[in-house]
C-alpha positions in Angstrom: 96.7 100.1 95.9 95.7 103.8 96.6 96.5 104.0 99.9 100.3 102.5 98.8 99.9 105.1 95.5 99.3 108.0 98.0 102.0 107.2 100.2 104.6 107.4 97.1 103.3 110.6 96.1 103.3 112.2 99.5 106.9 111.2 99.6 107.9 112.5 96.4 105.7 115.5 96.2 106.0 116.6 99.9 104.1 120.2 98.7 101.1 120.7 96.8 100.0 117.7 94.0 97.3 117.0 91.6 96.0 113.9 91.9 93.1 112.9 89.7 91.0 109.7 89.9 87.9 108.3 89.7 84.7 106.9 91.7 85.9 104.7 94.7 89.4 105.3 94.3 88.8 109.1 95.0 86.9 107.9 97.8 89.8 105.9 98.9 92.0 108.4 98.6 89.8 111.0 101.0 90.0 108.2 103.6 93.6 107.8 103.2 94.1 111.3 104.0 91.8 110.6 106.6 94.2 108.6 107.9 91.3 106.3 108.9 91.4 103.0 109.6 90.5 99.5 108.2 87.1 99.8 110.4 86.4 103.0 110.3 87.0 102.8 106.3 84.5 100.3 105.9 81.4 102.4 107.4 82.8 105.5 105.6 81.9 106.9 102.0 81.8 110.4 100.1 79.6 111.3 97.4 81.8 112.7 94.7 80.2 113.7 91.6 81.9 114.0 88.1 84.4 116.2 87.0 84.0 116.8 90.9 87.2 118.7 92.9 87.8 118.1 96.1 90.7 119.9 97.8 92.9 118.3 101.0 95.1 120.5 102.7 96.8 121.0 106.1 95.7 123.3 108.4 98.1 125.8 110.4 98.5 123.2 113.1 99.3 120.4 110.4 96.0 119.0 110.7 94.9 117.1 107.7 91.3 119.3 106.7 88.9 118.9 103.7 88.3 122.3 102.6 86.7 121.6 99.6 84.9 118.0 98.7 82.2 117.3 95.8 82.9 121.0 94.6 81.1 120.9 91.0 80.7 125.3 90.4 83.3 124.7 87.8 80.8 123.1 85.8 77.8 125.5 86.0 79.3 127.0 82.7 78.7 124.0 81.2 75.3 122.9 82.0 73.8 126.0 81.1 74.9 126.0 77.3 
């Protein structure tokens, strides 16, 4: 189901977009951007804390990059109070 949701928003949203989620389904979305497949999904996971953002992006040569994953500074704010 997120690897069918992503593809809708990548065709409607062909720019920048939000996407917010939760424990695996954040995971699956990192390996869909991935692009990886079945077997390589199965032997592949990401820690994401949270209130966590992780940030996908193309690269100048359209590579899909993570520049950002399990980024929780946002929060330091928070746990100090």
């Amino acid at each position: 189901r997120v690897f069918a949701g992503m593809s809708r928003i990548e065709e409607r949203c062909p720019g920048t977009a939000l996407v917010v989620t939760h424990g695996n389904a954040g995971i699956a979305v990192i390996q869909w951007w991935l692009r990886l497949c079945q077997g390589c999904r199965a032997g592949t996971s990401f820690d994401l804390d949270p209130a966590s953002i992780s940030v996908l992006e193309l690269n100048a040569w359209q590579e899909r990059t993570i520049t950002s994953l399990n980024d929780t500074a946002h929060l330091a704010a928070i746990e100090a109070s």
